[in-house]
VOPAGU-2260 file (C-alpha; in pm, 1 decimal, decimal comma):
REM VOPAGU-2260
SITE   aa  ch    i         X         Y         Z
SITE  UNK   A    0    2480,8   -6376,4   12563,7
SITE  UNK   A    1    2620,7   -6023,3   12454,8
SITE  UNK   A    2    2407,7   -5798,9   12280,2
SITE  UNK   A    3    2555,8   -5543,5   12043,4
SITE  UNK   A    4    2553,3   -5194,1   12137,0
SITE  UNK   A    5    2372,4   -4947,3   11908,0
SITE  UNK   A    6    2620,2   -4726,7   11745,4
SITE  UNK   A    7    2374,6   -4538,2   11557,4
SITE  UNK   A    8    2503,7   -4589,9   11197,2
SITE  UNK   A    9    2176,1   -4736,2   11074,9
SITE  UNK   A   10    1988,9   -4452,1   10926,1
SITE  UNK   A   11    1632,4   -4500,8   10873,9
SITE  UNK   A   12    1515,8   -4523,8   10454,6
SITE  UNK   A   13    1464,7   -4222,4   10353,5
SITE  UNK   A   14    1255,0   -4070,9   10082,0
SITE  UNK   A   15    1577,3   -4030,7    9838,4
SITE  UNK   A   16    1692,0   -4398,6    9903,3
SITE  UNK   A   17    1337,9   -4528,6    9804,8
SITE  UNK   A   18    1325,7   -4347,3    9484,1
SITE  UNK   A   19    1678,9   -4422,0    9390,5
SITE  UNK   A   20    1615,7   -4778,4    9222,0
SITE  UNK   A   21    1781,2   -4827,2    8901,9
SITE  UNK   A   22    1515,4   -5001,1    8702,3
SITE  UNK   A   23    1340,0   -4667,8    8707,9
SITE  UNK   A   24    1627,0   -4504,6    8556,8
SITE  UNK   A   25    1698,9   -4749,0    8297,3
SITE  UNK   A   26    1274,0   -4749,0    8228,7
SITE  UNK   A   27    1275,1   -4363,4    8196,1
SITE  UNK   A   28    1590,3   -4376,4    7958,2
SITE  UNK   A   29    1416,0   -4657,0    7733,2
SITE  UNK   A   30    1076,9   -4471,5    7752,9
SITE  UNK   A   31    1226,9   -4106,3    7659,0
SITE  UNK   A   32    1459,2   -4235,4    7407,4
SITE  UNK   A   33    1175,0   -4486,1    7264,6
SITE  UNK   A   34     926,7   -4231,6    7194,4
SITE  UNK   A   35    1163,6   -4068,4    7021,3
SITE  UNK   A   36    1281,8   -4339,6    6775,8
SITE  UNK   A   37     914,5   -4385,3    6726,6
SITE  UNK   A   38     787,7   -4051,2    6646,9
SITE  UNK   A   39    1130,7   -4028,7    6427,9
SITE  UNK   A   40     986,7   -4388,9    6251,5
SITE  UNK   A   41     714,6   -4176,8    6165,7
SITE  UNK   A   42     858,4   -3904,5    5932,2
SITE  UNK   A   43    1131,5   -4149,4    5785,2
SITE  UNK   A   44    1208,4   -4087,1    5411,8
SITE  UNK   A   45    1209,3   -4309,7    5180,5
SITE  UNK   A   46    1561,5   -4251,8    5103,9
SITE  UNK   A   47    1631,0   -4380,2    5463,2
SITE  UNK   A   48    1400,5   -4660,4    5424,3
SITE  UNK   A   49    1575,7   -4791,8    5084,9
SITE  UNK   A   50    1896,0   -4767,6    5263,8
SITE  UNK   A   51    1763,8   -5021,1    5542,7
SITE  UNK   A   52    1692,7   -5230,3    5286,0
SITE  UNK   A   53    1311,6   -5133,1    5340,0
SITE  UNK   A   54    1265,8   -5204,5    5761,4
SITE  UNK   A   55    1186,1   -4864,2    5932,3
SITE  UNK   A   56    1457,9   -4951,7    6160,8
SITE  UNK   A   57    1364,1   -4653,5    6360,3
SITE  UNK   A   58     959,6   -4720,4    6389,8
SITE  UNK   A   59    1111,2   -5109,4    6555,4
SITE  UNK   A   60    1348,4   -5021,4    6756,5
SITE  UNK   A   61    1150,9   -4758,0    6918,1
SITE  UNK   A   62     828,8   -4969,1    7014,3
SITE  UNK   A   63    1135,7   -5232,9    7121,1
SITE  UNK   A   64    1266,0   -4985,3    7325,0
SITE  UNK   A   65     913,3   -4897,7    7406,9
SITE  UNK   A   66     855,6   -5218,0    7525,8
SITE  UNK   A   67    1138,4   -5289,7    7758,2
SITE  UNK   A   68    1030,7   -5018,4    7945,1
SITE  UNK   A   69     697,0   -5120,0    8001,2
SITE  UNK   A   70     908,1   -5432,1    8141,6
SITE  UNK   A   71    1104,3   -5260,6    8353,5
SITE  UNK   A   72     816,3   -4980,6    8465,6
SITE  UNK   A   73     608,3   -5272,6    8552,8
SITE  UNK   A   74     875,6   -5456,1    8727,1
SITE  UNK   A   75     907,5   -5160,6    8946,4
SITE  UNK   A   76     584,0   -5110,4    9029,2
SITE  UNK   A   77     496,8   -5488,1    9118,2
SITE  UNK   A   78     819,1   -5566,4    9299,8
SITE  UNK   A   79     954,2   -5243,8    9490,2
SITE  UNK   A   80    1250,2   -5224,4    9646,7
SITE  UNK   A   81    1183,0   -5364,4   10022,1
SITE  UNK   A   82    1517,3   -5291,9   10318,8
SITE  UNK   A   83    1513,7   -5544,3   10592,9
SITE  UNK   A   84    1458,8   -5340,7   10861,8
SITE  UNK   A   85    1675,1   -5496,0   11213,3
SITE  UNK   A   86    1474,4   -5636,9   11477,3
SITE  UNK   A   87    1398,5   -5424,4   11793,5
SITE  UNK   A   88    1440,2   -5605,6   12134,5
């Protein structure tokens, strides 16, 4: 049997390629932007609300938003991002 020769392109996991995992982006985007619909929810007139036919649509979609990123947060932190690394012989 042959073995293959290393060629070196196999670059050990750095600290950048362990942080870069998109379900912490998309989690920090829904937890930024859902604080803000929430806090927003908070100071809506009631103007606004008889225009939305009396649903605070900011105050719900923020703890929505608020919520999904709890989900993927969580899903992070429970299931992280694992690289096979290539047996040594």
């Amino acid at each position: 049997m042959s073995e293959v020769p290393d060629t070196g392109t196999e670059a050990p996991q750095s600290a950048a390629a362990k942080l870069f995992d998109l379900r912490v982006l998309i989690g920090g985007l829904f937890l930024v932007y859902g604080v803000m619909l929430t806090v927003a929810g908070f100071f809506t007139s009631t103007r606004d609300l008889a225009k939305a036919s009396g649903i605070n649509i900011n105050f719900w979609m923020g703890i929505g938003m608020l919520i999904l990123a709890a989900f993927f947060l969580t899903w992070w932190r429970l299931r992280p991002l694992r690289h096979d690394q290539p047996p040594h012989n």
